[in-house]
N, C-alpha and C positions, 0 to 999 in steps of 0.2 A: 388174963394175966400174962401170956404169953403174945399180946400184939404188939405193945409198947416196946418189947425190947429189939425185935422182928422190925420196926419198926426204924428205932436208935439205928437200929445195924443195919438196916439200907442206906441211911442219912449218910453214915460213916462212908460207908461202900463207895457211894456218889462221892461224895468230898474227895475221897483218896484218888477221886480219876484224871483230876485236874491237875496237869504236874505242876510241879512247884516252882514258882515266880511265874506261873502263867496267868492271865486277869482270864478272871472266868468269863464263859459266854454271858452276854447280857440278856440273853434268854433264858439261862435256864435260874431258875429260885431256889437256894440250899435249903433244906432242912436244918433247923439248926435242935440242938438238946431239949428238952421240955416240949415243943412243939410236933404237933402230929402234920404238918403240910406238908402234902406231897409234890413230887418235883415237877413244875411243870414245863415241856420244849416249847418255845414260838419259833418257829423258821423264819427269818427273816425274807421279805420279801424279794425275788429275784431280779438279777442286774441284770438289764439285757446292754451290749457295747454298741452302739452306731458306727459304722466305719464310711468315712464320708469319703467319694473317691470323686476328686473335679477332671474332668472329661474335656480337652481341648481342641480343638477343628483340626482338621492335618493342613497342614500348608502346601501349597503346590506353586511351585515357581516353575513358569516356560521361558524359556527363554528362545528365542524369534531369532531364524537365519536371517544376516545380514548382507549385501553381495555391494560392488563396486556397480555404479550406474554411472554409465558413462557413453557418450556417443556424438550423433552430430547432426546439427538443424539446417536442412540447406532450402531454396529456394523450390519451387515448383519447376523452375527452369534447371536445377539438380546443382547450381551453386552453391557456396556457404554461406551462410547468412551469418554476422557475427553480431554479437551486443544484444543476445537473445536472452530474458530470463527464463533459467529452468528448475523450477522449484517441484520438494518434495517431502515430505515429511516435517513438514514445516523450515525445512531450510532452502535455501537457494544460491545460486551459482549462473553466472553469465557467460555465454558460451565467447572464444574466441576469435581473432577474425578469420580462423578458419571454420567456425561453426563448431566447434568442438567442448565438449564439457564432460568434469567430472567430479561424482561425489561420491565419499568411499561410507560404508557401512549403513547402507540403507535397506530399511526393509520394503520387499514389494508393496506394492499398491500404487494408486492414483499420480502420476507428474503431468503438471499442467506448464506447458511451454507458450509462454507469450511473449509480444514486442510490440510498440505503438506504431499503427499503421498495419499492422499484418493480422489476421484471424488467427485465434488464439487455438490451440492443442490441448486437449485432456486423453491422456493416453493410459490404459492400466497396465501398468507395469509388473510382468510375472519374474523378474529379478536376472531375466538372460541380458545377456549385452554381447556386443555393440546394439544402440538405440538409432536408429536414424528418425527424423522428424520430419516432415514437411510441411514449411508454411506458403500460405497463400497470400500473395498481398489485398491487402482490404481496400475493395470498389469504395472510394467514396463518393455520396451523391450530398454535397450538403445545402446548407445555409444560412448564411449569417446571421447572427442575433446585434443586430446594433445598437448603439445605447439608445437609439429613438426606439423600439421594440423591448427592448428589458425594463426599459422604465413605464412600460406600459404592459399590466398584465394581461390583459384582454388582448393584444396583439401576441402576446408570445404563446397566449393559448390556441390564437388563430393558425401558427407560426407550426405548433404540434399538432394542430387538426390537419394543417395540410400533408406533413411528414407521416402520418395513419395513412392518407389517401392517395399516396404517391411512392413513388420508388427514392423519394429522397431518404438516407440512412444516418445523417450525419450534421450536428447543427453547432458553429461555427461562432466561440463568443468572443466578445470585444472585451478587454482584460485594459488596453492602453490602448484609445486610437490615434488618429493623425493629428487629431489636437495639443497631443503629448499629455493628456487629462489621464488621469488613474480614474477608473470609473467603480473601484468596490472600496469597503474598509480595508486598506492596506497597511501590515508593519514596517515596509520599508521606508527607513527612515528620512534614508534621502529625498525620498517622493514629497513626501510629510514637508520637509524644511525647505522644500522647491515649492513648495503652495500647489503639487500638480495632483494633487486628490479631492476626487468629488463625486463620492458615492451615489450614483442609482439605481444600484439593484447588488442583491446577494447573490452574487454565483453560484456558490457551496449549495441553492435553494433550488435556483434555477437547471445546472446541472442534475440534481441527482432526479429532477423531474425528468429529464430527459434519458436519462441513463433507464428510467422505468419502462420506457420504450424501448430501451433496447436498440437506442443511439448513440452513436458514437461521439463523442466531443472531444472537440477541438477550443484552445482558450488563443485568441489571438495579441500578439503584443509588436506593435510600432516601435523599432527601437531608433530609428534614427528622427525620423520628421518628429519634432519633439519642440513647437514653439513656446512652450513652458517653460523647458528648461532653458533654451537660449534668453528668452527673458529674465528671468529667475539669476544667470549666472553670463552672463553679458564678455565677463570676462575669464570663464571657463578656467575658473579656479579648481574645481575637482578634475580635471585635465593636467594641471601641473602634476597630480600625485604621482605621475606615472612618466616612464624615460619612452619618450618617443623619436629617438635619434634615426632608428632606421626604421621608422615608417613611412614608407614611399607613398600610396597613392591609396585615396578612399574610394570605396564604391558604394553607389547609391543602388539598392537592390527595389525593383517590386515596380512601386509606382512614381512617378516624376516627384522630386521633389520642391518643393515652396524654396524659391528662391532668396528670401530672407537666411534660411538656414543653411541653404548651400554656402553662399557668403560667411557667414556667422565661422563656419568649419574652415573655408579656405583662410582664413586671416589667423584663428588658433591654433593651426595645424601646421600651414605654410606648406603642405604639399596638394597637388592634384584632387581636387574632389569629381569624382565620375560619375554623372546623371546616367541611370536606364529607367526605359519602360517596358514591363512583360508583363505576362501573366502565368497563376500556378498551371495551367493548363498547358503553355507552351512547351515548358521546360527551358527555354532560353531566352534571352532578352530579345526584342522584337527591334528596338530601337536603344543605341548606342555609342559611346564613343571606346571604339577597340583600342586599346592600347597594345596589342599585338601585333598588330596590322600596320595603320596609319593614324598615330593621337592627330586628333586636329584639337583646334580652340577651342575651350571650354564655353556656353552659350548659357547664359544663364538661365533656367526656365524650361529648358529645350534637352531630352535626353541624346543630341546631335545627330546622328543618321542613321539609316535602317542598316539592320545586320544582314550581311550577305545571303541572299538567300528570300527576302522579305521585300515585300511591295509595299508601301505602305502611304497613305495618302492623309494631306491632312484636309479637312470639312469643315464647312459653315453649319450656320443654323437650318441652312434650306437642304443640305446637302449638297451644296457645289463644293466642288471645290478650288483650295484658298489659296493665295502667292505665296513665296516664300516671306519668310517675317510675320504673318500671321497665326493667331491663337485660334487653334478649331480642337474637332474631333478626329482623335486618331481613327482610320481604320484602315 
């Protein structure tokens, strides 16, 4: 008789612990009047928090001493050489005609100093200055690729066996020859609308076979002996485009030229045209007519007489030699 009330008055007890307007746990189950249930807790299960932390690379910026590179490329004879390029860091700068160059903010390393005709310079550059340079002029041994040999592959291959077996370094292409014939696919327009293009061989193909060897090229271009264009423009209407009031006197460089075209020039021009014969080898013309000295007549065909200095004889076919007024061999 005495549990029931023992009982009521725990219920109560519990009830009263819950302050008021608070929502009871939802764990715990009230006793209520009439009912004997006792209270039961559930603990709710525990919250654990993840704290998520993102973790980023550190950055490191260098930054690279910069220094003024500048200096001067002279000859192996200790002159300046001028119109050198001298590149570095991907930029580049031409030396002037005292040999001199300069480029500001550059980091050390590699400058490679080249110019056509002369062996090229790779120097490493530790960022001191003054630089001096030395170039060497480049021996050439070459020879010629004619359009009879570029239009023929099996000769130009024979052409590169001989340059493997020889001290020749250097192979020498026809681009325009004495024809006045353009011999590749050319854009130049003029050529095109002269009719003077007539493709036998790819250059761009030919060269860079040569270049594998480790040969130096040379593109050759005839600019004057040009009997295309005289034909083609008879009356040397793209000659008008330009004021020729004080052009005194033409010169004929290299080889004799075809007398058709010497003509052709003296009539559009109305001054002097000068016939010589030399070679690259000489360095000066062998046969000429000096206009410093003594002009004499103009001879058509004939680059007029030896340069002081020069013997020169002209040949038959037997090798005698020929009168005056006769067509031979120079030597």
């Amino acid at each position: 008789m005495l549990r029931l009330p023992l009982l009521v008055g725990f219920a109560l007890v519990a009830t009263a612990c819950v302050p008021s307007g608070t929502q009871a746990n939802p764990g715990v189950t009230e006793a209520t009047a009439g009912q004997a249930t006792p209270s039961t807790i559930q603990e709710a299960p525990p919250t654990t928090a993840i704290a998520t932390t993102t973790t980023s690379a550190p950055t490191t910026t260098t930054t690279l001493a910069t220094f003024e590179l500048r200096g001067q490329v002279v000859t192996d004879g200790g002159g300046p050489l001028g119109g050198v390029s001298v590149e570095v860091n991907g930029e580049q700068v031409t030396t002037s005609e005292a040999g001199e160059f300069v480029l500001d903010g550059q980091v050390p390393g590699p400058v490679t100093v080249f110019k056509p005709a002369w062996l090229p310079q790779e120097i490493d550059w530790d960022g001191i200055a003054p630089l001096e340079v030395v170039l060497v002029p480049r021996q050439v041994r070459g020879l010629r690729v004619s359009r009879y040999v570029s239009m023929e592959p099996d000769s130009f291959a024979d052409l590169l066996d001989l340059a493997d077996r020889t001290i020749v370094n250097t192979l020498v292409f026809d681009t325009k020859d004495e024809s006045g014939t353009v011999l590749y696919e050319t854009q130049v327009q003029q050529a095109i609308d002269l009719g003077a293009v007539e493709p036998v061989y790819d250059p761009a193909e030919m060269i860079a076979a040569a270049q594998e060897r480790d040969l130096y090229t040379i593109t050759r271009i005839v600019t004057f002996e040009d009997r295309v264009w005289v034909a083609a423009d008879p009356d040397a209407k793209l000659m008008k485009k330009y004021d020729l009031s004080r052009f005194k006197t033409l010169f004929l460089a290299g080889e004799r030229s075809d007398p058709d075209t010497l003509q052709w020039a003296e009539r559009r021009i109305g001054v002097p045209v000068i016939d010589h014969w030399w070679q690259t080898e000489t360095g000066w013309p062998i046969a000429a007519n000096c206009m410093g000295l003594a002009p004499q007549p103009v001879k058509h065909g004939s680059p007029t007489r030896p340069v002081p200095g020069y013997d020169v004889r002209v040949l038959g076919e037997d090798g005698s030699e020929l009168p005056s007024g006769e067509t031979g061999n120079i030597c």
